[in-house]
C-alpha positions as CSV (number, residue, x, y, z in Angstrom):
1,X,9.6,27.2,86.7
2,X,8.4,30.6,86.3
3,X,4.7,31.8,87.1
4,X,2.5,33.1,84.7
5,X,0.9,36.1,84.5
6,X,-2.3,37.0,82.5
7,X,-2.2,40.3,81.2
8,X,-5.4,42.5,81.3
9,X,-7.3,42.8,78.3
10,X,-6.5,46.4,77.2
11,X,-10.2,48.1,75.7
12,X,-10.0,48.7,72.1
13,X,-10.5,52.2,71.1
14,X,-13.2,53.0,68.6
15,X,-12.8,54.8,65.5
16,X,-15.6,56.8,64.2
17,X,-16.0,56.3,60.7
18,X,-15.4,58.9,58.2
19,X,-17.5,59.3,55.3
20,X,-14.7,58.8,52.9
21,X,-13.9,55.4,54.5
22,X,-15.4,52.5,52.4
23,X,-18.0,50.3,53.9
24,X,-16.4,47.6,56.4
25,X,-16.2,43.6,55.3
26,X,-18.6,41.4,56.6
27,X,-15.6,39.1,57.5
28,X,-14.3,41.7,59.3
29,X,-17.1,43.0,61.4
30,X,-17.6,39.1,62.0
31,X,-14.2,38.8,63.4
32,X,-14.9,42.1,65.7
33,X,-17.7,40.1,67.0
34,X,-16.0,37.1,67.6
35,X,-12.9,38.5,69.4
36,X,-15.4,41.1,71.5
37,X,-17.5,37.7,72.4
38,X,-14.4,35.5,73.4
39,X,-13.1,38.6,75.3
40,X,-16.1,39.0,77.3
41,X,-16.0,35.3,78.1
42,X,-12.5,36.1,79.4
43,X,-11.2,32.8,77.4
44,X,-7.9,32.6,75.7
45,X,-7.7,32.2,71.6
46,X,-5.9,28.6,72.6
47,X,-9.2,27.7,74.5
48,X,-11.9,29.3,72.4
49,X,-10.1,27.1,69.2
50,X,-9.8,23.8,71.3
51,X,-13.8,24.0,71.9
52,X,-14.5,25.3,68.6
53,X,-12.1,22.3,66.7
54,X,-9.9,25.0,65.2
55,X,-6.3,25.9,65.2
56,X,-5.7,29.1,67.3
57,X,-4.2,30.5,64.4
58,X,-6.9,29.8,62.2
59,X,-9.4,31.4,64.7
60,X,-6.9,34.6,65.3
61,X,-7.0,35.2,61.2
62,X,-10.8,35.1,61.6
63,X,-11.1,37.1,64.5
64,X,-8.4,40.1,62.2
65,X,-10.9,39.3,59.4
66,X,-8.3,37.7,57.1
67,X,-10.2,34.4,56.2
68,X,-13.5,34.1,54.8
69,X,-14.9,31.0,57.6
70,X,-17.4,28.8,56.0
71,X,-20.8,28.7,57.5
72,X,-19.5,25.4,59.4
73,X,-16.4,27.1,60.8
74,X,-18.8,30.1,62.1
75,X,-21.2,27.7,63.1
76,X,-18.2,25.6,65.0
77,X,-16.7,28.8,66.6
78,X,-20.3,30.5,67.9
79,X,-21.0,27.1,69.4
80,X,-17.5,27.4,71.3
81,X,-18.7,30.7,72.3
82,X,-22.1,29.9,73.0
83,X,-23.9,31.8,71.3
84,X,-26.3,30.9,68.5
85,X,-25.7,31.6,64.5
86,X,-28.9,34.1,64.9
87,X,-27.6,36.1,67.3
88,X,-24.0,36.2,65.8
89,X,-25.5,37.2,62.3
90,X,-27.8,39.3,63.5
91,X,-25.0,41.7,66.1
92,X,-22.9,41.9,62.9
93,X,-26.3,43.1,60.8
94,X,-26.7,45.8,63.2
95,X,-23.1,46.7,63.6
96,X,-22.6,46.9,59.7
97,X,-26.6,49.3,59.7
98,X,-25.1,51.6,62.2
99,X,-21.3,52.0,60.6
100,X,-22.9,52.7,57.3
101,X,-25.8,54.7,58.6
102,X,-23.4,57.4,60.3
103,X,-21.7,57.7,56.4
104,X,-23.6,60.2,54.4
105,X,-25.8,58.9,51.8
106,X,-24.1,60.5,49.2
107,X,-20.5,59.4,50.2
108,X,-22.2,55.6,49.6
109,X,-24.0,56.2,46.1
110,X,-20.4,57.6,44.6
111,X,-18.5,55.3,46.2
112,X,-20.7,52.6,45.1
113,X,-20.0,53.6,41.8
114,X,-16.4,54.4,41.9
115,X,-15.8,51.1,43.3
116,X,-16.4,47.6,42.7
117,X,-15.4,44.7,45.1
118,X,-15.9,41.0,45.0
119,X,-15.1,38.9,47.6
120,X,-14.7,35.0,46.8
């Protein structure tokens, strides 16, 4: 049989937003914070999911910010990660104040006007 290698995580760069960018998803700043959190714990998506009581596809769609996890799925996969709800809810909060905060106020009152966007 052959061996198995891991392969280092490689860092992700970071994109400075631009003030003609519209304001990120909450689903996908979530999924930043997930994937950043299971990263630092150095755990595989495969183990993450197992703990959590998830598919690992399921929890890699979260993590891209492609599904919309009910508060019992986030609840199931910050426990996995432990961390609490709280402290999940409240990194996004701050991560979603300082993207928006470094977009002039003006760029958000037009586009906030231009734009409309529901998410269900």
């Amino acid at each position: 049989m052959a061996d198995i290698v891991p392969f280092p995580l490689a860092p992700r760069s970071v994109r400075r937003p631009q003030p003609s960018d519209p304001e990120p998803l909450w689903r996908q700043l979530l999924g930043d914070q997930l994937r950043r959190r299971r990263h630092d714990r150095e755990e595989t998506l495969t183990e993450t999911a197992e703990k959590a009581g998830v598919s690992p596809q399921y929890l890699s769609e979260v993590e891209r910010g492609l599904k919309e996890p009910s508060s019992e799925m986030i609840a199931a996969i910050s426990g996995a990660l432990e961390t609490s709800l709280i402290e999940l809810t409240s990194a996004v909060a701050d991560e979603l104040r300082s993207t928006t905060a470094t977009a002039p106020a003006s760029a958000l009152a037009s586009a906030g006007r231009a734009v409309f966007a529901l998410a269900a």
